[in-house]
C-alpha positions in Angstrom: 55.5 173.9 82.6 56.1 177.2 80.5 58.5 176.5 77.4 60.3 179.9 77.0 61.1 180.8 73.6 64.6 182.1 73.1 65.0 185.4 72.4 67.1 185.0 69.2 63.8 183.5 67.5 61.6 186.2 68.5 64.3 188.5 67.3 64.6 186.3 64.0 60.4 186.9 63.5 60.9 190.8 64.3 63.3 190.9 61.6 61.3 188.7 59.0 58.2 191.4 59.7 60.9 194.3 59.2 62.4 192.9 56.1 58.9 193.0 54.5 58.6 196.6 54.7 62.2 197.7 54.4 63.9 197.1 50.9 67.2 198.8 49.6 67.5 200.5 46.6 69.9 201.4 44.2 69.4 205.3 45.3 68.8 203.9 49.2 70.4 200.9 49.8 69.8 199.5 53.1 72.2 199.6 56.3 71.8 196.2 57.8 73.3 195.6 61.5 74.3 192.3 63.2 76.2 192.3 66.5 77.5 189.1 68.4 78.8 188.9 71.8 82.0 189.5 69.9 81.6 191.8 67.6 79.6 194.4 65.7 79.1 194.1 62.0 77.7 196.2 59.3 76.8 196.4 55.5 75.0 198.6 52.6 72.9 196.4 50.4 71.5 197.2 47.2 68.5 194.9 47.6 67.7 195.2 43.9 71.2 194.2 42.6 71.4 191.7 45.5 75.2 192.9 46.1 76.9 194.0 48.9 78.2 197.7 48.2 80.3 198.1 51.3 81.0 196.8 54.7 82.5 197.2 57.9 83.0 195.4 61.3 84.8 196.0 64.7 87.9 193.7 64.2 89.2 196.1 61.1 89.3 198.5 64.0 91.2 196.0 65.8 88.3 196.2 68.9 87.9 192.7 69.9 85.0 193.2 71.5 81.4 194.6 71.3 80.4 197.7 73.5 78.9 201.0 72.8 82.1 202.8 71.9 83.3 199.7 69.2 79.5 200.1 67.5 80.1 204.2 67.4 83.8 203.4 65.7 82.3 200.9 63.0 79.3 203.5 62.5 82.0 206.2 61.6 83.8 204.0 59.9 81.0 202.5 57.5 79.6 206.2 56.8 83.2 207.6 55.4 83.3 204.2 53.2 79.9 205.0 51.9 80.3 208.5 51.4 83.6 207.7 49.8 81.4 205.6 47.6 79.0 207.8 46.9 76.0 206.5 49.0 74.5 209.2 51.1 71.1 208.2 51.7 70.6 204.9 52.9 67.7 202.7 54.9 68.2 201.4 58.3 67.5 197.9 59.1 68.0 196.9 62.6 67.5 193.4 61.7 64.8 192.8 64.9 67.1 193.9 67.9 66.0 196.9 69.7 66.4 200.5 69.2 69.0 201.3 71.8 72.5 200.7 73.3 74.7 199.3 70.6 72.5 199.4 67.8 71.1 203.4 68.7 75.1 204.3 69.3 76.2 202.8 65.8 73.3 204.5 64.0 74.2 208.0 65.9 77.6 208.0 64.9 76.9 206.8 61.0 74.2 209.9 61.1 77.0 212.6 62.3 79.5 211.0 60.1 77.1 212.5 57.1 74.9 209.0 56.4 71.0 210.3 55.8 68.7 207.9 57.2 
């Protein structure tokens, strides 16, 4: 019999391996993404201070769920509150899920808000 690992561990290990290599800054803190079924969250880190500079998820929108057009909302909406912070520049962590659909639309929509990544 084949034991199938569940994808939320193999994403967990992707992330671990990413985490090694990508580390915030004060001058580029780093963008980290987790989505639910439910929702879409996001936050700037400054990995050196180990505080959370700012923050943003779908429900302030008052989206109750998690599509492509709720990640584009929360990716506008957490590059005006880092720009209004004074973050520009940031690094983008994925935190193991792939490059495309909600996590490629929320990191779109930060870049043509004005976030450099």
């Amino acid at each position: 019999m084949i034991k199938k690992i569940s994808s939320n561990i193999v994403r967990q290990k992707r992330h671990l391996r990413i985490r090694k290599i990508v580390d915030g800054t004060s001058e580029r803190p780093r963008l980290s993404v987790y989505r639910s079924n439910k929702a879409i969250y996001v936050q700037i880190v400054d990995d050196v201070k180990q505080t959370t500079l700012v923050s943003a998820r779908s429900q302030e929108l008052s989206l109750n769920h998690s599509n492509i057009e709720a990640a584009k909302a929360v990716g506008k909406l957490i590059a005006e509150k880092a720009i209004a912070q004074g973050v520009t520049e940031v690094v983008f962590d994925r935190s193991g899920y792939l490059y495309h659909g909600r996590i490629k639309a929320l990191a779109e929509a930060a870049r043509e808000a004005g976030l450099k990544f």
